[in-house]
N, C-alpha and C positions, 0 to 999 in steps of 0.2 A: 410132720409130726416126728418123724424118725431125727432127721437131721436135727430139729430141736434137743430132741432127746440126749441126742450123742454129746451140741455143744454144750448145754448144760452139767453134761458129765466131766468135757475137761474142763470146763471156764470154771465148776465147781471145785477141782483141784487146788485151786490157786487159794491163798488164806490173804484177804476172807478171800471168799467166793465172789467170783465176778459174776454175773448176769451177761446172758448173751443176746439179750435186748431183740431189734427185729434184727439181727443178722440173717437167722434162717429164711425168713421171708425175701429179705433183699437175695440171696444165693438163688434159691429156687426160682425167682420171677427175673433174676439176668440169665438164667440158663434156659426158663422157655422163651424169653423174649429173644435170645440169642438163636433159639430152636426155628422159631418163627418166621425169625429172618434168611436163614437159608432155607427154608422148604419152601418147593417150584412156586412158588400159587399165585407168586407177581405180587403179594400183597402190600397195602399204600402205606409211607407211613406217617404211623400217626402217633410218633413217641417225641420227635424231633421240634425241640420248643425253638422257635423264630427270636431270635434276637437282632431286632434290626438296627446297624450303624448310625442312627440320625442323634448327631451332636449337637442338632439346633433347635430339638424339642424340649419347649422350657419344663421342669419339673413341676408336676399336679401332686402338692404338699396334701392335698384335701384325698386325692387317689390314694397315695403315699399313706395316710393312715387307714384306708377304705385295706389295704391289701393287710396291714398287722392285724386285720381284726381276719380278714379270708384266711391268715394264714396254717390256723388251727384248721379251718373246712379243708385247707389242702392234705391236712396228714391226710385225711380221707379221699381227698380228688376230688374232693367237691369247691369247686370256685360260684358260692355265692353267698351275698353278705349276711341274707335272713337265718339260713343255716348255721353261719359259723359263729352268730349271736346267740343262739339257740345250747350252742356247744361252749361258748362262752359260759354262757346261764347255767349250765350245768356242772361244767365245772365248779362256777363260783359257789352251787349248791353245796358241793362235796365238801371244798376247800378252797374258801378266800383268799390263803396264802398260794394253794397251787397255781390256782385263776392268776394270781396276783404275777408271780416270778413264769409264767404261761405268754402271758402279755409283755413282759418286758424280756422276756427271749425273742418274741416275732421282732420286736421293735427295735432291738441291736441286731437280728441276724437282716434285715429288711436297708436299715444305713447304712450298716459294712458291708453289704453286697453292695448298695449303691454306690457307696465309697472306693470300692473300688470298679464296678462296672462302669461306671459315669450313668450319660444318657443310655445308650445301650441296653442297659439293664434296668430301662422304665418301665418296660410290656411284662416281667417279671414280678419288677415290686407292686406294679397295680394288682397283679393275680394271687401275691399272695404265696410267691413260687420262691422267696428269697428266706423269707422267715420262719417255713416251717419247721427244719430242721433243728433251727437254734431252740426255736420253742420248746421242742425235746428234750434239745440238749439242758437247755435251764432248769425245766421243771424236774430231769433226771435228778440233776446234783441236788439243788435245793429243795430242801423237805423231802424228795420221793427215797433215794437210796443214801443221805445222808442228813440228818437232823440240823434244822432250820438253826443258823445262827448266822455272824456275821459273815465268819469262815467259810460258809459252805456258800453263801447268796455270792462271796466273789469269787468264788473258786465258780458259780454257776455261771456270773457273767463273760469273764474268763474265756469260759467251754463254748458260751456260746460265739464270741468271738473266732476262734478257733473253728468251730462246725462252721463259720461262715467262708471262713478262710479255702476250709479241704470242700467246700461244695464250690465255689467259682472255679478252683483245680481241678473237682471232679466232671464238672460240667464241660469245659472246654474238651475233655479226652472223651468222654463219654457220648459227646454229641459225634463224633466221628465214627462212630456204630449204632447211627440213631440211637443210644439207648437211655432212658430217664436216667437220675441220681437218685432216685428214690428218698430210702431213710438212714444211704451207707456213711453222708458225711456224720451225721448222730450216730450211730454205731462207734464208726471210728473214733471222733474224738470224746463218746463220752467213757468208752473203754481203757482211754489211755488215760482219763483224769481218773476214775473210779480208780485203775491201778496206780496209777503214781500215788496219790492221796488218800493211799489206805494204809501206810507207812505207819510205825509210832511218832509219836510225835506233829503229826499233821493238825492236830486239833480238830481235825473230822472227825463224826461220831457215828457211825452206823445204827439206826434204829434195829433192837429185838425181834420188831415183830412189824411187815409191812402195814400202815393204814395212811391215815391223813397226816400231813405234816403237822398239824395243830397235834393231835394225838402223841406222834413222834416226839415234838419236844414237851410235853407233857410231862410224860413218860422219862423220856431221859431228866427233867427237872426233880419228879419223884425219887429217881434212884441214886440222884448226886446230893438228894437230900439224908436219904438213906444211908450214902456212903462216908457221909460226915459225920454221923452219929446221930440226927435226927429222927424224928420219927411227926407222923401226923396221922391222925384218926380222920380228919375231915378233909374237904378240898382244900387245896392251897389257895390262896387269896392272889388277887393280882397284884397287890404291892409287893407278897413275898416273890411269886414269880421271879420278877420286874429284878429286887434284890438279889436271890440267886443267880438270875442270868448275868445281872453285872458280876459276882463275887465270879462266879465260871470263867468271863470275858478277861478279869485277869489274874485270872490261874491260882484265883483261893479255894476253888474246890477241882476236883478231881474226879470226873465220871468213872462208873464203875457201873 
């Protein structure tokens, strides 16, 4: 709670303000896990994930999607499929777009680990242990701390590429002090998008006030309506919607 505190104070420095996501958590559980390991007590370990060499085990495409759906149960450590539908489901209660850009972060971070692990990295993508991270990462950018467009969904896919990239880097170094990757490759790279992409000009748009990404661009549609000179007493219609976000997409209106 402390160390939250404090990074929230500088990460809040920065304009905007960055979010210091699960950093604190991944700090304090490499420092007991680190504790663990050198106190006497002989203990076994059980952090150390088995990647076994066989480059002649043909790839289970049907596993291979079984693990995109685990890889949400994994934020949690939980590796089983009933659950992580369950989690699925509730997400997609909240928000269909989250669920939506949720699922296609497991699913690019789950290939490009595969893509680059080969065979090797099957025992992985079946658990569900390859896509959590990206999952994060996606759902960070898109909708959650920047409003859903086209800009932010590739700027999401992007991130997630990247998280899959610094977790096969983190994994290799990491397994050499038994220690898990946790949720630091998502830290790390959704930090460095959230800052590079917060620039003028980036055509990211930071939602006012956190909620659902449906909400977010709402929101931001009401105000680019407002900022044109319009005004509306009632809901927007889905046709105007639809019009504004094209008129925004190229650059006839101006968020405000």
């Amino acid at each position: 709670v402390y160390l939250t505190s404090s990074l929230n104070n500088i990460m809040g420095s920065f304009n905007p303000p960055l979010p210091c996501l699960t950093l604190p958590f991944n700090i304090t559980t490499y420092i007991l896990l680190i504790c663990v390991q050198v106190w006497p007590s002989g203990r076994e370990d059980i952090f150390k994930t088995d990647t076994p060499n066989n480059t002649t085990e043909q790839i289970n495409w049907s596993q291979v999607m079984v693990g995109t759906v685990v890889s949400v149960g994994q934020v949690y450590a939980v590796n089983d499929v009933t659950t992580s539908v369950l989690m699925y489901a509730a997400i997609l209660i909240f928000s269909p777009l989250l669920a939506t850009m949720s699922y296609i972060g497991a699913l690019l971070g789950t290939l490009t680990g595969l893509t680059i692990l080969g065979r090797s990295g099957l025992t992985l993508a079946y658990s569900g242990l390859l896509g959590y991270n990206s999952l994060l990462s996606t759902a960070a950018v898109a909708g959650f701390f920047y409003v859903i467009s086209w800009r932010s969904v590739v700027a999401a896919i992007l991130n997630a590429l990247f998280t899959s990239l610094i977790q096969v880097a983190l994994s290799s170094s990491l397994q050499q002090m038994s220690l898990p990757v946790l949720t630091m490759p998502f830290v790390i790279s959704t930090t460095v998008f959230l800052a590079a992409s917060s620039t003028n000009g980036s055509g990211l748009v930071r939602p006012r006030e956190i909620s659902t990404p449906e909400k977010h661009r709402a929101d931001h549609v009401a105000a680019t309506v407002r900022g044109s000179g319009g005004s509306f007493p009632r809901p927007l219609s889905k046709e105007m919607i639809t019009d504004i976000s094209k008129r925004e997409d190229n650059e006839e209106c101006v968020a405000v």
